[in-house]
N, C-alpha and C positions, 0 to 999 in steps of 0.2 A: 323471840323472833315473830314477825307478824305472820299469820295463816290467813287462806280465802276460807272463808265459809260460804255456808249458799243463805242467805237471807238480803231482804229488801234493802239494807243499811251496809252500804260500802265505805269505804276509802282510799284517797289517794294517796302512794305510798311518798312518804316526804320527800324524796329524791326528784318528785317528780313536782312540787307544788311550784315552785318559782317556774318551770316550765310552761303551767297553765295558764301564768298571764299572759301569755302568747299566742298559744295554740290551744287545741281540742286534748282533753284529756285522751291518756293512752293507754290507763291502769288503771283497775278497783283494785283494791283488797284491804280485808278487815279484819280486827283486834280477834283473838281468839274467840268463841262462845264460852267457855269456862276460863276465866284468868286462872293461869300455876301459880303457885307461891312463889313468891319472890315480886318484879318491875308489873307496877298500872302503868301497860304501855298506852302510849298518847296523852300521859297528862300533864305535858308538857309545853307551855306555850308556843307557839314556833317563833312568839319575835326574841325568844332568850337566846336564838343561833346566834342572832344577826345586831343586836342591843348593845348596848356599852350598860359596864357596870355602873351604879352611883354609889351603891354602898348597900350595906348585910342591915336585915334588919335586928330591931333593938331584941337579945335573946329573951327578958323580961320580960316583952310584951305577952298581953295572952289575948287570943285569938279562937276563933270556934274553928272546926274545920265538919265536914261531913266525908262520912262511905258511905255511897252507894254500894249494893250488893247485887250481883248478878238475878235477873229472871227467872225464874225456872218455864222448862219449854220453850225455849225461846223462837226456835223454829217455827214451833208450830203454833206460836204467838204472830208471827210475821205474817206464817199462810192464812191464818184466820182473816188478820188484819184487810188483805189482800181483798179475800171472797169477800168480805162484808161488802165487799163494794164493786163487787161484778156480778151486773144481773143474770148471766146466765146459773150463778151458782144457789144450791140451795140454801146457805148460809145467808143471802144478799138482805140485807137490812136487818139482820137477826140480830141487833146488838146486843150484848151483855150488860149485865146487871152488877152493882158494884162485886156483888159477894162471888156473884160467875168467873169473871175473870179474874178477884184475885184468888178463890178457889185454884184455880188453874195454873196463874202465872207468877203469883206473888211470892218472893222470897221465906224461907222458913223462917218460922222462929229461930229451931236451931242454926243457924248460916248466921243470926242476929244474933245471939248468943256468943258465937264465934272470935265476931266484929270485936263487942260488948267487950269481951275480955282481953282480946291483943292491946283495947284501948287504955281499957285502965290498969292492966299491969305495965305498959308505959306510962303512967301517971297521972293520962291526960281523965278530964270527969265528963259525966255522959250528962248530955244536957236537954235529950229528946230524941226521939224515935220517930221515922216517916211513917205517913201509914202503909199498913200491909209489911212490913218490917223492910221497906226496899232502901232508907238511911239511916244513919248511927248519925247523931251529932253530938260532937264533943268538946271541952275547951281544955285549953291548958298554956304552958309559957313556949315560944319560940322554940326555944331549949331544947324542950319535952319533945315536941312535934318537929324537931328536925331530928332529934336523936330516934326515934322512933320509924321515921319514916326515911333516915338515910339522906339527907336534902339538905341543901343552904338556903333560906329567904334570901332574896336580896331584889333590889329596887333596880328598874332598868327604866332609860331613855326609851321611852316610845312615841312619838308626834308629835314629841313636845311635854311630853306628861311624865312623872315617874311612875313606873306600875311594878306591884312585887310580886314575882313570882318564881317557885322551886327552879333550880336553877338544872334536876334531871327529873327522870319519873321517881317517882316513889318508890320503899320498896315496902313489902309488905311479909314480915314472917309469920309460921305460923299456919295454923287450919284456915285463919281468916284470910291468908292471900288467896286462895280457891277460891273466894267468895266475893272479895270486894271486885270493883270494874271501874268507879271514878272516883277520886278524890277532890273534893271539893274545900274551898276558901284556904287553898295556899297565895291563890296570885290576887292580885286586888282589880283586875277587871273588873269591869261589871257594862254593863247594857245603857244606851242611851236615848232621848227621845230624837224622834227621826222629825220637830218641827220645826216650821220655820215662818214668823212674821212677813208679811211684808216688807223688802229690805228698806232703808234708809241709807243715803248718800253721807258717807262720812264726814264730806265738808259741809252737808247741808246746816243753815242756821236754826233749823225746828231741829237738829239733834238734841237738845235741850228738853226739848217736851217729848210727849207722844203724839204725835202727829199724825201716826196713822190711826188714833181714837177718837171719840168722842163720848163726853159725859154720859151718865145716864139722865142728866134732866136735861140735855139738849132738846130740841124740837128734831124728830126724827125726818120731818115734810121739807127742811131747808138745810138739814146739816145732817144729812145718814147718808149711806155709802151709795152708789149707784148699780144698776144693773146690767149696766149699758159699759163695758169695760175698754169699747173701742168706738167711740163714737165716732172717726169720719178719720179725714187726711190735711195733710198741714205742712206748711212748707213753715223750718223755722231757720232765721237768718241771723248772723252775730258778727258782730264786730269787736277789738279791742282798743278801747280808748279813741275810737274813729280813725282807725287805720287799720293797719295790716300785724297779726293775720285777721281774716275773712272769712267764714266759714256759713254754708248753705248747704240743710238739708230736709228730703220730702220722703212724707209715706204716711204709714198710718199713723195715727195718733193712741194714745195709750191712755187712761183714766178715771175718765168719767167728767163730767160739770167739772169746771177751775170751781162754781162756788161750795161743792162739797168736797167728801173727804176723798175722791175715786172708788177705783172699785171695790167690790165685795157683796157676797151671796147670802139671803138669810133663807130660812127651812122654808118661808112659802112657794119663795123664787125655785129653789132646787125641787122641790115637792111637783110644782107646776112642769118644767124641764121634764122631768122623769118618768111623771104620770105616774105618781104613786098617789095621787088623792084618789082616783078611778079608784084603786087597793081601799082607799080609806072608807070610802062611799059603799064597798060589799063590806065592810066587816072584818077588813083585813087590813092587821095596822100595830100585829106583833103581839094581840092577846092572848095572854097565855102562858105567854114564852119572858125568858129573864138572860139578860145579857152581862155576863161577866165581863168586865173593864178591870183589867190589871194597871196599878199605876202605884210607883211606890211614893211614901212618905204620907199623901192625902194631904187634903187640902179644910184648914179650919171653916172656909166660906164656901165650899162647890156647893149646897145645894140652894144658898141662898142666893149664889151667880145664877145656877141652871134654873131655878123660879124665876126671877129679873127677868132670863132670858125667854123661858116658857111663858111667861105674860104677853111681853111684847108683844111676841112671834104666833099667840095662841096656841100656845100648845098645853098639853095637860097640866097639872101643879105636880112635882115629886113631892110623895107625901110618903112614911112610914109604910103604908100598902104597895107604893111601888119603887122604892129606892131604898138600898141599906149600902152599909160598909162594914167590911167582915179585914180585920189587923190580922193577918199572919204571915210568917210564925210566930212571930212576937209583935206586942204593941208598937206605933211606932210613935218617935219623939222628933220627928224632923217637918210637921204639917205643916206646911205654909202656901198662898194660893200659887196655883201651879196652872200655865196654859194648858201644857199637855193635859192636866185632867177634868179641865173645862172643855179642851177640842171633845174628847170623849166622849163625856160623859153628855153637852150638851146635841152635838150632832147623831149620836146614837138614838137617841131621844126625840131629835127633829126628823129619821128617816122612819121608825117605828115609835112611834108617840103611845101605843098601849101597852109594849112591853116594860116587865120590870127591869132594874137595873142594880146590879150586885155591884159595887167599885170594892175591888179586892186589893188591899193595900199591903203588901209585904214593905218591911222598917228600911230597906234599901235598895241599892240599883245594885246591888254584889246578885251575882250570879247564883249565890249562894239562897240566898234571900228568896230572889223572883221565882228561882225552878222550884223552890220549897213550897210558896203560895198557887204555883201555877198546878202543882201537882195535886195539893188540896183541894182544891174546884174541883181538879177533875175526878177524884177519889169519891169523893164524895156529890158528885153532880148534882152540882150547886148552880147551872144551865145547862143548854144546847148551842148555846156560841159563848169562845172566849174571844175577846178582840184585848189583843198587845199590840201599842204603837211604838213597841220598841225593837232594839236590836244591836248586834254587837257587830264588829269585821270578823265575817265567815274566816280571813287569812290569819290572824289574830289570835283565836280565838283555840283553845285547847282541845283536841279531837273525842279526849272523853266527856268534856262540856258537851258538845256538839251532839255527840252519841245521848249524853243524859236528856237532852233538851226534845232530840227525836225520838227518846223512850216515851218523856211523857207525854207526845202530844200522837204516839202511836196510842198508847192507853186509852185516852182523849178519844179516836177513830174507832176505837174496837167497841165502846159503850156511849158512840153517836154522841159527840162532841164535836162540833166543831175549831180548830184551834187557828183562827185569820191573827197574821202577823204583815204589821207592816213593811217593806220591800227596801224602805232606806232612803233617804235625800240626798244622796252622794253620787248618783249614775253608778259609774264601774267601781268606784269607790278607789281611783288610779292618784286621784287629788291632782292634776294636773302630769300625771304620768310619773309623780315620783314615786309612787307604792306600786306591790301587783295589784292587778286586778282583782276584784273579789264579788262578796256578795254578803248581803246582810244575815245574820242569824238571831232568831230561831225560825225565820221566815224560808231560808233554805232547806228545813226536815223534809222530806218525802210525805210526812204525816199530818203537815201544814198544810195553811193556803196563803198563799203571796201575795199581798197586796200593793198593787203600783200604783199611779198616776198620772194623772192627767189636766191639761189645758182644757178650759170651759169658756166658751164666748158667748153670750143671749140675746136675743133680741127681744125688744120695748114690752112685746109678751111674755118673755121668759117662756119663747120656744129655744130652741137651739142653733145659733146659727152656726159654728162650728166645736169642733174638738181637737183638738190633736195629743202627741203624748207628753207628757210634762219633760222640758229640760230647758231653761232661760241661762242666754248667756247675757251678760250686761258689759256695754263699752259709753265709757265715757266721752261726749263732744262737746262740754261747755262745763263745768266744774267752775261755779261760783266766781261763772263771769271771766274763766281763761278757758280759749278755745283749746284744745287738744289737739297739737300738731304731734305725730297723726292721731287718731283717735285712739282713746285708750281702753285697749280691749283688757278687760278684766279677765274674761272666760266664764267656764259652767260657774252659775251663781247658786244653782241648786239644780233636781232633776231626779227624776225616779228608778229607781236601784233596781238591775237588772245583773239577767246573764247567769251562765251555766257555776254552777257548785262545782269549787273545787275538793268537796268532800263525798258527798253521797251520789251515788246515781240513780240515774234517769228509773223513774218511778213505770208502773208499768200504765196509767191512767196519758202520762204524757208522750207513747209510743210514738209517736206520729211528729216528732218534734227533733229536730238533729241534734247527733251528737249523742254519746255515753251518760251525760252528767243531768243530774238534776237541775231545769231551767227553772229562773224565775224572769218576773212575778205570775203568777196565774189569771189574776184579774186588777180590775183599776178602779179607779173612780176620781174624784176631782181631789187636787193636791197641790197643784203652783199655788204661788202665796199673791201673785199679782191678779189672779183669778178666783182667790177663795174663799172662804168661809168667815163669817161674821159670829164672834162668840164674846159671851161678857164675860167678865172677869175683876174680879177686886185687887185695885192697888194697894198695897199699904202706904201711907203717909200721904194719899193724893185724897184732895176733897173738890168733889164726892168722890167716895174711892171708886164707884162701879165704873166702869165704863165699857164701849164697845169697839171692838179692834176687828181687826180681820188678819187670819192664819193661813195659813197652808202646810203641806208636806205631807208625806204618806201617814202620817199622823190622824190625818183629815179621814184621806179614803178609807182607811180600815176599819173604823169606827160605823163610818157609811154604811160601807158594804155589808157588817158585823148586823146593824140594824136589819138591809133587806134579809138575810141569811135568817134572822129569826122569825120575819115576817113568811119568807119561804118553809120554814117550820112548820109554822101554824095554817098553812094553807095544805101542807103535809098531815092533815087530821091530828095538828098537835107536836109530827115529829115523833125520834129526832128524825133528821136527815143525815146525821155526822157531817163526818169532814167534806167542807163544799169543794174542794180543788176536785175530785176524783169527778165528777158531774161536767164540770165545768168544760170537758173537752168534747163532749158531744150533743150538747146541746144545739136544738135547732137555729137560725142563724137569726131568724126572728124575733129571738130572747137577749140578742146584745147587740152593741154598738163597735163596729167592728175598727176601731181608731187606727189612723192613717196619717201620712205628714200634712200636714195644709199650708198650700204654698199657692196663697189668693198675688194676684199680681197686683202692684204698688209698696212692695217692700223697700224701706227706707235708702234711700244713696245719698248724695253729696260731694258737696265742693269744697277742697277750702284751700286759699289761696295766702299766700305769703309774703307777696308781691303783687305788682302787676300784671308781672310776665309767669311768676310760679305758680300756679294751679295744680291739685291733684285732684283727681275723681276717683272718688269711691261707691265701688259695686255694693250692693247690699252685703255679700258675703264676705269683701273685706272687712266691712262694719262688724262684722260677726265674728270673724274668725272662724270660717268653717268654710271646707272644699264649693267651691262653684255649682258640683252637682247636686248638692245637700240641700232638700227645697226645706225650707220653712217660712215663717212668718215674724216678722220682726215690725218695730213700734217706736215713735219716742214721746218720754216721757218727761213733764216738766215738773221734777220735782215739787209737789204743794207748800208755800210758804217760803219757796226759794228759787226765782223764775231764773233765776242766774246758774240755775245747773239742770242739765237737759242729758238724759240719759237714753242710749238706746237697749233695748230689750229684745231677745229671739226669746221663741216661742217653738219647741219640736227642738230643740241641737241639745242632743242630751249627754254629754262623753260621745264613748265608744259605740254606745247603745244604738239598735238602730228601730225607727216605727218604721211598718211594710202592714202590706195586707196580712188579714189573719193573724195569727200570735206572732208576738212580737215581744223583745227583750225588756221593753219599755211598757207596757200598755195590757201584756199577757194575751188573753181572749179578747179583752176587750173591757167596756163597761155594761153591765145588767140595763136593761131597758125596765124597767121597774114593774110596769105591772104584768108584761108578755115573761118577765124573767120569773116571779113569785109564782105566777098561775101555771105554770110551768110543773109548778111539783105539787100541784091539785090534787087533796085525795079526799071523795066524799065519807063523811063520815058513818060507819056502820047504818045499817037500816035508815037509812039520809035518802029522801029523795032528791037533797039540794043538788041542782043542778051547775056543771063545772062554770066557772068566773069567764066571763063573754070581753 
């Protein structure tokens, strides 16, 4: 039976979850502090309630599974956690040292001992130890590990995918059920990257190529992406076959130059925007500091894309002194080049260009894998920022996962870690209102930072002409030359992941903020794909295979943000700072950009007629598909290479999510202003007469 305890790490009691996509949570409570022998309550998927079965998996298979083992202290692990990060306390920035805290809070040997032996007098063989003795991993056959642990495998329908997982909790006999608290690699979930390209029109005729690239021996003066993402207004008119229908419509225009590729942002432009060169010109520009990049599988060619990329762009060379890849837990066999860890690894590198860069590669996306790697960093504090562009469904997602994920990225905060998780490219994550509402994890922990997204417009100087929070809906009005009676509203095309946890609550850092539950994102940065970021990357089978594209999705910003975070470090006499969300709420108002809907008048309408006599007019928010009160900014766009499909684009309609003054579900605080954000956590160094960054 579930008990409340008193610590920072709640939940919501099941009964209550499918409620939450409605309304405001109306209940904590949480898994025991010491599991009893017998049921790991929550380690249970929640979609096995509601799934169709497909079938038990093969009993021969063999398979690894991990125990987590309970904390010790764990109380008085949470209140620490806490002070670390309130200036009134004397604790405040006192972080701990690997051996201090697990001194304290690390599980015994004997409790691993315990584990050790329930395991293998069921048969199963021991295949590694976490450190500080906090997991047992073990493999064995199906068999073994349902007979042991009381369970059925079996494969369920979920969104389309099969996923396996126990079909109740566990049970656990023995000394070792006192001890364990998650069981890990029964289900075959696992984590996904939150990116996304620039989209392409399905009927478009460049669907064949890459069209939103360009080679690397191109001439970057007549064929590179532009700056200028909105350059003016346009009225465009279409007819079918010279007759009816008819269709006319006016507003802004979307792109960039017809003769290049459109938009897309490279590290000068964004650099310039930000006013992080001012940081680069004092000396501050992330020396010092080493930036963990989690990304599984790794990629055979990242550091000869991220050189490619560093040339161009001028930015340093990644050499053996400032870039490594550390495989754990095990080697991996799956490297092939990967965007996500080109987005990463190259814009982490474009926002602090002197920081090292660790890419930590665990051999899979299994949940298994990632929290084993993610916990080694930080065990061993291998930096002072982790940046993961990934994430799972918060609803999804099993509540001792969840708990294990905000163990280690509490760890993470107690010995000045910081652990920035992307926020999600799904908005509410509703998929057009057929799932509950949800939220991404492990960007949901209390002991995280959330990173969202945002819309970025420039002008000719790559100052700023607007912002707003990322969420594009796309409706088609001309599709390869047939007008769309009436316009065919697609919906959210992407959008930055937001909204209250329906697991943990409200943190004590985000007081001020409604509602019980833990809000996300905390902070944002640049993320739409029709606004973002320019990274190279190797094709296989394409000659030349480099080329340059342009990404977006929260993938982008947290990498970003992950950079300034290390640059705020080092301007911290070195750091650490830990976990940047708790900071984040009090900050002066002068340190960020406080993102708001932008609703410039000229937003797209239209005619289209069907007749002589039939006419309809469309308001811009028809085009959109969003209530009339809802301001944003929308665009159209003519597909490159296929003038016969004309797309309209909003800018700000994110789901459910809404941008407003101050935090916001979408956008968090805001984005850092770059160098009024860094100089912010100014600390001169001992006997320094250097005076504070102007």
């Amino acid at each position: 039976m579930l008990q409340t305890r008193k610590c920072s790490r709640t939940r919501i009691a099941a009964s209550q979850v499918l409620a939450l996509t409605a309304v405001a949570l109306a209940l904590f409570v949480a898994i025991p502090a010491t599991a009893a022998a017998g049921p790991v309550h929550g380690n249970t998927p929640r979609f096995v309630a509601d799934s169709t079965v497909l079938n038990r998996e093969d009993p021969t298979k063999v398979i690894e599974i991990s125990l987590w083992l309970t904390p010790n202290n764990r109380a008085e692990m949470d209140k620490l956690a806490r002070e670390l990060y309130d200036s009134t306390s004397p604790n405040y920035r006192h972080f701990l040292k690997r051996d201090e805290w697990a001194a304290k809070f690390a599980p015994s040997a004997t409790d691993a001992a315990k584990v050790k032996s329930f395991l293998e007098s069921s048969g199963l063989k021991i295949v590694g130890y976490g450190p500080h003795n906090f997991y047992v991993r073990a493999s064995g056959t199906v068999a073994n590990i349902e007979s042991a642990l009381h369970v059925s495998l079996n494969y369920y329908q979920v969104r389309g995918k099969s996923i396996r997982a126990n079909n109740t909790d566990p049970m656990i006999e023995g000394p070792a059920g006192a001890v364990v608290r998650h069981v890990q690699g029964l289900d075959t979930a696992e984590f996904s990257h939150p990116n996304l390209a620039r989209p392409v029109p399905p009927s478009a005729s460049a669907l064949a190529k890459n069209s939103n690239a360009v080679s690397a021996d191109a001439s970057p003066a007549a064929d590179f992406f532009s700056n200028i993402c909105f350059p003016g207004d346009k009225t465009e008119k279409y007819t079918t076959g010279g007759s009816y229908p008819k269709a006319s419509f006016t507003g802004h225009d979307y792109g960039g130059p017809s003769s290049g590729l459109g938009c897309g942002y490279t590290p000068d432009e964004i650099q310039t925007a930000f006013k992080l060169k001012a940081l680069y010109a004092e000396g501050f520009d992330g020396k010092g500091q080493t930036i963990i990049i989690e990304d599984w599988c790794g990629s055979p060619t990242i550091l000869g894309d991220a050189n490619a990329f560093s040339a161009k762009f001028g930015l340093p060379k990644l050499t053996s002194a400032n870039f490594s890849m550390l495989e754990v837990p095990t080697k991996s066999t799956c490297a092939a080049p990967d965007a996500e860890i080109n987005i990463d690894v190259e814009w982490a590198h474009a926002i602090a260009p002197g920081a090292s860069i660790l890419l930590l590669v665990p051999p899979s996306a299994s949940f298994q894998d990632t929290d084993a790697a993610e916990f080694y960093a930080i065990d061993y504090d291998l930096g002072n920022v982790l940046s993961g562009s990934y994430g799972s469904d918060e609803f999804f997602t099993a509540p001792t996962e969840l708990e294990t994920e905000d163990l280690i990225n509490e760890i993470g905060a107690i010995t000045g870690i910081s652990t920035n998780f992307s926020s999600g490219d799904y908005g509410d994550y509703s998929f057009g209102g057929f799932d509950p509402i949800s939220v991404s994890a492990p960007a949901d922990s209390p002991n995280a930072t959330a990173v969202g997204g945002t819309t970025l417009a420039l002008n000719a100087d790559n100052s700023i002409a607007w912002q707003t929070g990322w969420g594009n809906n796309v409706t088609y009005l001309d599709d390869a030359g047939e007008i769309q009676v009436p316009p065919f509203v697609l919906g959210l095309n992407g959008g930055s992941g937001g909204g209250a946890s329906g697991f943990f609550a409200k943190p004590s850092y985000q007081s001020s903020l409604p509602g019980p539950a833990r809000q996300l994102p905390d902070v944002s940065w640049l993320a739409d794909p029709f606004t973002g970021g320019v990274i190279a990357i190797s094709e296989p089978f394409q000659v030349p295979s480099l080329i340059y594209t342009v990404y977006g999705g929260t993938s982008l910003a947290c990498p970003m943000f992950s950079g300034l975070w290390a640059i705020a470090n080092q301007e911290a006499n070195g750091g650490p700072l830990g976990q940047a969300a708790p900071y984040l709420y009090t900050l002066p108002a002068n340190t960020l950009y406080d993102i708001v809907p932008y609703d410039a008048p000229g937003n797209v309408t239209g005619t289209v007629s069907t007749s002589k006599t039939a006419s309809t007019y469309y308001h811009s928010w028809d085009l959109v598909g969003v209530p009339s009160s809802q301001p944003f900014y929308s665009a159209l766009w003519d597909y490159p290479d296929n003038q016969d499909t004309t797309l309209l684009i909003s800018f700000g309609t994110d789901s459910s999510l809404t941008i407003t003054k101050g935090w916001d579900n979408v956008t968090g605080v805001g984005i850092p202003k770059g160098k009024a954000f860094a100089d912010f956590f100014f600390v001169a160094p001992p006997s320094s007469t250097m005076a504070a960054p102007k």
